[in-house]
C-alpha positions in Angstrom: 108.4 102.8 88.7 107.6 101.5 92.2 106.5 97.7 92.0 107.7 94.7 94.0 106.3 91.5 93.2 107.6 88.3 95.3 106.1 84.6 96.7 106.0 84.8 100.3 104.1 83.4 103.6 101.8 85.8 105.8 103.5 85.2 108.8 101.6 87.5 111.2 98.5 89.3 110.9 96.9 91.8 112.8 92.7 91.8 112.9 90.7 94.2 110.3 90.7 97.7 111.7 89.2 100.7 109.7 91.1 104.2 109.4 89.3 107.4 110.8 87.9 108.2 107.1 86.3 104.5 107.3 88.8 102.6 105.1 89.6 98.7 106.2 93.0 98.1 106.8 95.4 95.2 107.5 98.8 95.2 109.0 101.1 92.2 108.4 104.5 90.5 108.0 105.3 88.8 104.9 108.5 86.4 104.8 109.8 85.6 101.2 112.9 82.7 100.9 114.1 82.1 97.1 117.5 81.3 95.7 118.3 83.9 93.2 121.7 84.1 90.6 123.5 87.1 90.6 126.4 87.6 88.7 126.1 83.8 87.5 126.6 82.7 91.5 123.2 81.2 93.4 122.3 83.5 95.8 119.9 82.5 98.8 117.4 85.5 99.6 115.6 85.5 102.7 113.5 88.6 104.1 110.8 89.9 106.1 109.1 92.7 105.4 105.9 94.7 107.1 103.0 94.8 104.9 99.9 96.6 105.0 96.3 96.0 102.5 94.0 98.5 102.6 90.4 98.8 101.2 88.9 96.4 99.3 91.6 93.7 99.1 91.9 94.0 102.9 88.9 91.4 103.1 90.3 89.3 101.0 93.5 89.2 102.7 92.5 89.4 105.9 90.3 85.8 105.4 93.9 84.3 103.9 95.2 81.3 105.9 98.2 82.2 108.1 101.5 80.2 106.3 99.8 79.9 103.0 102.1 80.8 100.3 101.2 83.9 97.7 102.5 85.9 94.8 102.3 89.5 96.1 101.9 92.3 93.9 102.6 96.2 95.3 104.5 99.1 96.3 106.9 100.2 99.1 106.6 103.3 100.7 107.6 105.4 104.2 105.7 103.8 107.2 105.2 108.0 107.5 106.3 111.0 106.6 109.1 111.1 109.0 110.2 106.8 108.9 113.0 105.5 107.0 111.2 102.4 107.3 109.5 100.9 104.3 106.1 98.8 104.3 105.0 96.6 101.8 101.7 98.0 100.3 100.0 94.5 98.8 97.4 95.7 95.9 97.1 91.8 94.9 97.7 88.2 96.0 97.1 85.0 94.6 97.7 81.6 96.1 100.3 79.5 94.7 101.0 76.2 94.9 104.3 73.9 95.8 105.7 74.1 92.4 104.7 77.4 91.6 106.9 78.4 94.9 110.5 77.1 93.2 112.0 80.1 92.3 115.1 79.5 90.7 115.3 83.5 89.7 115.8 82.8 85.9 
């Protein structure tokens, strides 16, 4: 299974572009911060990631205030064939609020 879900902030976002087959597209960069326990010690965890939507969430997202915070829901995958690099491939968001953002990683 191949699902990453996380609260982050869209931190940068490019403008709505569409593929050569016509597909919307938008490339981003999320930042997530969140104190997680591992092996019964707190853990801060802090990361950027690149972030694409595509199709018909990419409206959505793309109308998202910049610095709001959402619960992502996706997939990583190559940036291409040939990249060791992994983007974020967002299939939903929600907006969350203050308290919903505490995540203690219990």
């Amino acid at each position: 299974m191949n699902q990453l879900q996380f609260v982050g902030l869209i931190t940068e976002r490019e403008v709505l572009r569409y593929t050569p087959a016509g597909l919307p597209l938008v490339n981003a960069v999320l930042q997530h911060s969140s104190q997680q326990m591992e092996a019964g010690i707190a853990r801060l965890t802090e990361f950027e990631i690149a972030a694409v939507a595509a199709g018909e969430i990419s409206n959505r997202f793309s109308a998202a205030p910049l610095g709001g915070t959402y619960e992502f829901t996706g997939f990583l995958a190559k940036k291409n064939r040939h990249s060791k690099s992994l983007v974020f491939h967002i299939i939903d968001f929600r907006a969350v609020t203050t308290a919903q953002h505490l995540d203690t990683g219990a």
